[in-house]
N, C-alpha and C positions, 0 to 999 in steps of 0.2 A: 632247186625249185623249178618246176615245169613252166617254159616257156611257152609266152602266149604266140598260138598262132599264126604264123603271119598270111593276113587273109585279104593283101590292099589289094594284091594282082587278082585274085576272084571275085573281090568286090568290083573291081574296074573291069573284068570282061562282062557283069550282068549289070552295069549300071545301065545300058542300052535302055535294057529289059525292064530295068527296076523304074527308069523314067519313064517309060509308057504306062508300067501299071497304074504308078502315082495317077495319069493322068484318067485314064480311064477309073480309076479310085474318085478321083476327084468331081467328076464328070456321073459319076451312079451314083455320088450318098451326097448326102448332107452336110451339116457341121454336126449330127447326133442325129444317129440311125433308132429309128423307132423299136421298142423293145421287143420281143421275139423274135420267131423267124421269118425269114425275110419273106414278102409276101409281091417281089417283083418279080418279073420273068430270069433272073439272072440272081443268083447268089452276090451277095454285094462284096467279099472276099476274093472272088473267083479270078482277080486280075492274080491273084497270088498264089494259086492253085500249085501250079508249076515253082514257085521261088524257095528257098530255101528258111524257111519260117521255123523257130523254137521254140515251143509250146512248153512252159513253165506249169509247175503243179498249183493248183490252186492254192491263194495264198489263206485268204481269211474268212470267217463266219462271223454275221450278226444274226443273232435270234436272242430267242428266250428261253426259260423253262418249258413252252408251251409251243415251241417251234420243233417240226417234224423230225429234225436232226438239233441236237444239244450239245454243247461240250463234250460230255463224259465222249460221246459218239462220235466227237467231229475226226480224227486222226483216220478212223477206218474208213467211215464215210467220203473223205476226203481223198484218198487214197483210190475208193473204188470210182468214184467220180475222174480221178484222173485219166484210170485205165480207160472207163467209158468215151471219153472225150478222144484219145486215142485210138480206141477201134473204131469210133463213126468215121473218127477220117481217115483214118486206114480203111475202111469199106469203102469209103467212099470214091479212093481212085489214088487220094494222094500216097498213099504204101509210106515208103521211106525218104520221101524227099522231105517232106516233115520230122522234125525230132520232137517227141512226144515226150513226157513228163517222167516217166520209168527212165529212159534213155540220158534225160538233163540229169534227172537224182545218179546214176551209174556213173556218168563221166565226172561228175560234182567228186562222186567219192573217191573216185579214181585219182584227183588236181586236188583232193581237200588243204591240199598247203598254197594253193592259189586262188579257190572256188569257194565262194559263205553257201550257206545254207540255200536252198533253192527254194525251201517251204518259206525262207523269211527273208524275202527280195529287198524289204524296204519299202511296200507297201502301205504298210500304216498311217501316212498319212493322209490319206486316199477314200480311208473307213466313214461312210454314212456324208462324202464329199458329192460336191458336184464336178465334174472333169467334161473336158469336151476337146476335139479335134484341134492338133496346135498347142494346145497345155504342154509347159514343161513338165517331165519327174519330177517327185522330190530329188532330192540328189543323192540321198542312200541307192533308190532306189535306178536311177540313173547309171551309177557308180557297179551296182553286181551285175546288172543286166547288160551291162557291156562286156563284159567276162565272163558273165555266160554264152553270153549270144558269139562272141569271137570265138570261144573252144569251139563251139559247134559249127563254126565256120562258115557265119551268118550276117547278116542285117538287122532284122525283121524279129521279135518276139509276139506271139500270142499270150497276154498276161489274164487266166481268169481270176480277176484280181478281189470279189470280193462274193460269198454267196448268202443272201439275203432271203430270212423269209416275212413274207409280208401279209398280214390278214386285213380282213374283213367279214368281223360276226363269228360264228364259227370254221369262216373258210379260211384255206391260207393258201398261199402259192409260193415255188421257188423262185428265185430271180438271181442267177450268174451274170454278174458284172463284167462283161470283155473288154479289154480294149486290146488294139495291136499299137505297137511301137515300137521307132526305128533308135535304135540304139548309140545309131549314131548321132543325130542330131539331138535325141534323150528328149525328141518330144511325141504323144498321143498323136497318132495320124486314124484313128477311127475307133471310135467306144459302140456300145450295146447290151444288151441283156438279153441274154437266153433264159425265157420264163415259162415255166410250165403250167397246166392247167389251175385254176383254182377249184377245190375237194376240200370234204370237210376231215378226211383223213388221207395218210398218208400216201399215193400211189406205189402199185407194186413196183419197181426197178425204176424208183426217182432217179438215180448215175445213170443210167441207160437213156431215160427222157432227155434228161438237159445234156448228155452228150451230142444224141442225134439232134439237138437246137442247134446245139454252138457249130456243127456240121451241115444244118442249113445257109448257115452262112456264107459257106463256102465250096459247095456243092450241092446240087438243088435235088432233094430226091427223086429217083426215078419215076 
């Protein structure tokens, strides 16, 4: 069986780092960052720019029949929205110090006798929840995300953990649920939603929109 990691001695050279970001983290948000993209002079992420962050695939979908993405659709749709989310922040400067959702699915299959599923973290109890800064995991979800986040030789997960769409009359808008969490203490250190325009149809290249959201967050477009 593949041994985990061992990642205390990289943990303990970037803890310097990792306690400044906290603090400056703590010091730009909230206890619940307002939803969209951030609309301060400074991406509210951006302490983490540089850190070593594992961006997991999106976990879940709530809609309807009547919601712009459905069931039957959600697997591809989910899929492309990952990659999305991945090239805005690879555009965006952070390249490879980030591990992006293609890269966790690869390593996942590579350890599958030590690694669960990455589409199904243990999220679920999470679905149509309210969560906020300092919330523990559940503990499913505490429990994979630790072994995930160790292979890739990390701290720090980006979970977009649930994508909602939400109307009003005939319009509807997307809403991706973020939150980042640090694996090790298995608690929420900052949620959000990256929410796209409200239309009364679909937008062409919705993954492309709400990637470039969730990449406001963390670098501020040019």
């Amino acid at each position: 069986m593949p041994k985990l990691p061992d990642v205390r001695a990289a943990a303990a050279a970037r803890s310097a780092f990792a306690a400044l970001a906290l603090c400056v983290l703590a010091a730009t948000l909230s206890a619940q960052t307002a939803p969209g993209a951030p609309t301060g002079p400074a991406a509210p992420l951006s302490p983490f720019a540089s850190q070593r962050i594992i961006v997991v695939p999106v976990q879940m979908l709530r809609g309807d029949s009547a919601s712009w993405v459905t069931a039957p659709q959600w697997e591809r749709f989910r899929r492309e929205l990952d990659d999305s989310i991945g090239a805005a922040l690879s555009d965006r400067g952070i390249g490879r110090r980030w591990e992006y959702a293609s890269g966790v699915v690869r390593q996942s299959k590579l350890n599958s006798l030590y690694v669960g599923d990455p589409y199904a973290v243990g999220a679920q109890p999470l679905r149509g929840q309210a969560y906020k800064v300092n919330d523990r995991m559940p503990d499913m979800m505490s429990q994979n995300l630790r072994t995930i986040v160790a292979l890739g030789d990390a701290r720090y997960a980006l979970v977009p953990v649930e994508l909602v769409f939400e109307r009003n009359g005939a319009r509807q808008r997307a809403v991706l649920r973020l939150a980042l969490v640090d694996a090790r203490t298995t608690t929420f250190m900052w949620v959000a939603d990256a929410v796209s325009d409200g239309a009364a149809t679909m937008p062409a290249g919705l993954a492309g929109i709400l990637g470039q959201r969730v990449a406001d967050f963390v670098v501020p477009r040019p």
